[in-house]
N, C-alpha and C positions, 0 to 999 in steps of 0.2 A: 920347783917342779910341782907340775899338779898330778893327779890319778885320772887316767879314763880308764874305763870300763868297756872292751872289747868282745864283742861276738862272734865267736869263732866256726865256717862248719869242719866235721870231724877230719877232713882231708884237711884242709887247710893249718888247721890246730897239729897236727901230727907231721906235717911239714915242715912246722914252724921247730918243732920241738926237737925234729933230728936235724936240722938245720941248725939249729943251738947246740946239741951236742957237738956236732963235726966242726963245729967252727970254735968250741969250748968257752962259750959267753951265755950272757940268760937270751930266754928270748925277749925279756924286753929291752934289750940293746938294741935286737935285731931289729923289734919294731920301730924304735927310734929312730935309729939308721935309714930304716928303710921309708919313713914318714918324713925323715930330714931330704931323704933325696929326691921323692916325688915333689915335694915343697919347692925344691928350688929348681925342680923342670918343669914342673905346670905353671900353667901362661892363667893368670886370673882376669878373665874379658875386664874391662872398664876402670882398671883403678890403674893411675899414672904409676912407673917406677917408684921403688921410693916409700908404697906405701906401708907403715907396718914395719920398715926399716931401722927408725929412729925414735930414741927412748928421750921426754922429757925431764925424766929421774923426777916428775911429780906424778906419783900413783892415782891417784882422784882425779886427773886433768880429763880426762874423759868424760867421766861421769857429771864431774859439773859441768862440763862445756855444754854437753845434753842437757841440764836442768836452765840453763843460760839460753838455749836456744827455744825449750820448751815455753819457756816463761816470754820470750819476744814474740814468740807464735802468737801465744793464747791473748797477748795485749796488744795486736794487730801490728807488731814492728818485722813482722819479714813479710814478705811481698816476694809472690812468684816474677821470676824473669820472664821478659818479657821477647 
């Protein structure tokens, strides 16, 4: 788990909080909850299914795929489509 940092206004904070009590959870359950289920109804324009779905169980694969492609850029090996 990571930590974010949320800004709340005072309605909405006080909402949240008797919302937590009556349901007898934190509110950050709630928020999780309720961030898990906007997640999986909002429609994200331009990225195929699929994306963000599957883990290559190698942590860095990202970041160097980016250093890998940075480095093909800067030595003229990728080429806009045409």
């Amino acid at each position: 788990m990571h930590k974010t940092t949320l800004y709340l206004d005072e309605q909405t904070r006080q909402a949240l909080r008797m919302l937590a009590a009556h349901e007898g959870c934190t509110q950050t359950h709630i928020l999780r909850e309720a961030v898990a289920q906007y997640a999986k109804s909002a429609a994200v324009a331009g990225l195929p299914p699929g994306i963000g779905a599957y883990r290559s169980g190698q942590p860095g694969l990202a970041a160097s795929t980016r250093a890998t492609v940075r480095k093909a850029a800067s030595a003229g090996g990728l080429r806009r489509g045409r």
